[in-house]
C-alpha positions as a Markdown table, in Angstrom:
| # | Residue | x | y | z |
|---|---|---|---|---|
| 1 | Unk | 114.4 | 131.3 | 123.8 |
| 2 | Unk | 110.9 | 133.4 | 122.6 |
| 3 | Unk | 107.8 | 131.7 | 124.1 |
| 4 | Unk | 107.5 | 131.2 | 120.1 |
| 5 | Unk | 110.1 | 128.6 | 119.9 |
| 6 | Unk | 109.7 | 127.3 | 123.5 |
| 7 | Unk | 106.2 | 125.9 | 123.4 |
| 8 | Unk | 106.3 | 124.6 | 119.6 |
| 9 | Unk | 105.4 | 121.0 | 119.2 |
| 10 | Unk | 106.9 | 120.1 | 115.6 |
| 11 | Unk | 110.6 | 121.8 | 116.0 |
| 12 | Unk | 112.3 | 119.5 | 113.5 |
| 13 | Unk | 112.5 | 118.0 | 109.9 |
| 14 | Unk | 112.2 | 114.6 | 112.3 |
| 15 | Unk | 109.7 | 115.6 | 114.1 |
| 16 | Unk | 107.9 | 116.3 | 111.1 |
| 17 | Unk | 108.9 | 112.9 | 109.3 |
| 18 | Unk | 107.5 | 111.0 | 113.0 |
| 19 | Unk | 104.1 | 112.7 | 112.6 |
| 20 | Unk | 104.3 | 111.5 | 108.3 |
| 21 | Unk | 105.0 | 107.8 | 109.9 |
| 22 | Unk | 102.3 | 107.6 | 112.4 |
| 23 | Unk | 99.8 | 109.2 | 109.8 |
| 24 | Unk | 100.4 | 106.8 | 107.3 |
| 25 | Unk | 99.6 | 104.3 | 109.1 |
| 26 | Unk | 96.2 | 105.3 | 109.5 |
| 27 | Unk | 93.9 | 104.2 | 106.3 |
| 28 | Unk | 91.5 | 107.1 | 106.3 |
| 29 | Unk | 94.5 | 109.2 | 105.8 |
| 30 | Unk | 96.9 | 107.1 | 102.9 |
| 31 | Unk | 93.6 | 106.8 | 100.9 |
| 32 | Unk | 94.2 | 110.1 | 99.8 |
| 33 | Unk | 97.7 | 108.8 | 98.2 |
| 34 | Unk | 97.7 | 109.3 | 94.6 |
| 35 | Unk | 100.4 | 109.6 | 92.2 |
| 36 | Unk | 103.7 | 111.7 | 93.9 |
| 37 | Unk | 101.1 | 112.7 | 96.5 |
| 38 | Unk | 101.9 | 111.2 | 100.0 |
| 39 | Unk | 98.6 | 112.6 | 102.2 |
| 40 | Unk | 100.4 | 111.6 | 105.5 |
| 41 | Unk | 103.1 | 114.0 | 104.2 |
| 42 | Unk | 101.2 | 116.6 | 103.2 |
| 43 | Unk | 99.3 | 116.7 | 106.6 |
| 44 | Unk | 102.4 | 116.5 | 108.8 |
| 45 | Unk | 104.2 | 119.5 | 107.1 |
| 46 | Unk | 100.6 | 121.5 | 106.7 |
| 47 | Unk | 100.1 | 120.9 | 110.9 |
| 48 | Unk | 103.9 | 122.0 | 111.2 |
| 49 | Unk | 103.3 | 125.1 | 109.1 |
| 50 | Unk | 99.9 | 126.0 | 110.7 |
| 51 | Unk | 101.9 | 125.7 | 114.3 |
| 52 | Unk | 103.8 | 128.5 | 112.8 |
| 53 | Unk | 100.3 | 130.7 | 111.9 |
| 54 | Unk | 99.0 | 129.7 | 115.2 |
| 55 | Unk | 101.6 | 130.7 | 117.1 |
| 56 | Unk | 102.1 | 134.0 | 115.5 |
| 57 | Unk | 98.3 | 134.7 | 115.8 |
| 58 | Unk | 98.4 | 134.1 | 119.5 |
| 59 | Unk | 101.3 | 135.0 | 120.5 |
| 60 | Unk | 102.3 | 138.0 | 118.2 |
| 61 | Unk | 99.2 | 139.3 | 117.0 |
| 62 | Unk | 96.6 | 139.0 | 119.8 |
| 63 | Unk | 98.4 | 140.5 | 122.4 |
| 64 | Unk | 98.9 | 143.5 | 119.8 |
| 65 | Unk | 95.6 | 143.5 | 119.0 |
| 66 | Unk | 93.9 | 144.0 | 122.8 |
| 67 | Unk | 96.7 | 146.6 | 123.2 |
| 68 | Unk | 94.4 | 149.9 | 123.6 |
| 69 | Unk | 97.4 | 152.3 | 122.5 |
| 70 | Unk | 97.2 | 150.9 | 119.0 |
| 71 | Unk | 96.8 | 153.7 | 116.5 |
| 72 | Unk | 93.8 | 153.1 | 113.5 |
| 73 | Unk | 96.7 | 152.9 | 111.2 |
| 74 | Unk | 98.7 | 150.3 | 113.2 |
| 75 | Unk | 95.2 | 148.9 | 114.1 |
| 76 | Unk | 94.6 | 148.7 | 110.1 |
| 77 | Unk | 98.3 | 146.8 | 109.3 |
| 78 | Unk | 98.1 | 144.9 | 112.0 |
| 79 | Unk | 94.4 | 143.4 | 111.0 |
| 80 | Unk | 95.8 | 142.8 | 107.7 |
| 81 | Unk | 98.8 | 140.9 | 109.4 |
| 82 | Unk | 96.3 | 138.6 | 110.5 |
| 83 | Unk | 94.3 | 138.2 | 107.4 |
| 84 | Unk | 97.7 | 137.2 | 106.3 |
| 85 | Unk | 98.1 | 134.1 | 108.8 |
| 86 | Unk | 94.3 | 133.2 | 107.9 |
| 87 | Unk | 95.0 | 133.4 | 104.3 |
| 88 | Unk | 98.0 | 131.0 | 105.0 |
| 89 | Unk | 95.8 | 128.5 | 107.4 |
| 90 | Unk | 93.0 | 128.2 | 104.1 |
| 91 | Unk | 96.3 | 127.8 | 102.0 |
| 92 | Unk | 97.0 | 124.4 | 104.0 |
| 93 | Unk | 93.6 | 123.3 | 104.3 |
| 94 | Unk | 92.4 | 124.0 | 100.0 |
| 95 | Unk | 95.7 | 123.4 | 98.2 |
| 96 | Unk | 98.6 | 121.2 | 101.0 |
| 97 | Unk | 97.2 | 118.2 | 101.8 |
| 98 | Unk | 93.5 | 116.4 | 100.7 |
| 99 | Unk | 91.6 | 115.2 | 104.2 |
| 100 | Unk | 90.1 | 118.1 | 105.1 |
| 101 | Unk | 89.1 | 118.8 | 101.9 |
| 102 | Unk | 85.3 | 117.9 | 102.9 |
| 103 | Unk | 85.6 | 121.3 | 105.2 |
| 104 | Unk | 84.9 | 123.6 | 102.0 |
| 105 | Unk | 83.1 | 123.6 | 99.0 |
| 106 | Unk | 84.5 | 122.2 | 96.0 |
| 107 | Unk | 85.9 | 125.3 | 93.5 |
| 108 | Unk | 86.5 | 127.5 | 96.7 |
| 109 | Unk | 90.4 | 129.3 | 96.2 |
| 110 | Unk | 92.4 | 131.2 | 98.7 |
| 111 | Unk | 91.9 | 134.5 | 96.8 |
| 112 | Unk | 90.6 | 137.9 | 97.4 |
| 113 | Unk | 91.5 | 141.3 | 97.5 |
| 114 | Unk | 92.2 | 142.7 | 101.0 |
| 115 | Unk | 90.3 | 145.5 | 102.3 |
| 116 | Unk | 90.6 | 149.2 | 101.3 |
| 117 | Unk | 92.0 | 151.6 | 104.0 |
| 118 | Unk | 89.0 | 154.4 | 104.6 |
């Protein structure tokens, strides 16, 4: 078993359907109901799915990252690799699920062109 799979929290689809029942009994959170949107679901499977960018991040791309044998190239794909897992957290928090909303400004999208090589 990777390190990956061995310290994850949220393994399962019942795992995931625990965390949904325990959030919706919280008010703050099932305000946000509207309509086919269930907020207590859309937070449990956005905190399973950010597990999955977290993880990679610290335990895939990190240590790559500090490794001082990384060529520019490798350096370049590798940063973009991570842009990738950002781009994927702002995903969860703008479009998945509506609580944290209040985090950005209203209009903001996950868009943007990645950086050029030199």
């Amino acid at each position: 078993m990777s390190p990956f799979e061995r310290n994850r929290i949220v393994r399962t689809a019942e795992d995931v359907k625990g965390l949904a029942a325990r959030l919706s009994r919280c008010p703050e959170v099932t305000r946000f109901d509207e309509g086919q949107h269930i907020e207590a679901w859309g937070l449990a499977g956005s905190f399973a799915d950010l597990e999955d960018s977290f993880r990679a991040l610290l335990d895939e791309h990190l240590p790559k990252l500090v490794q001082e044998n990384l060529s520019p190239s490798e350096m370049h794909d590798l940063l973009l690799d991570i842009g990738e897992e950002f781009r994927h957290v702002l995903y969860h928090i703008l479009e998945q699920q509506r609580f944290y909303k209040y985090l950005v400004q209203e209009g903001t999208e996950v868009i943007g062109q990645c950086p050029e090589s030199s």
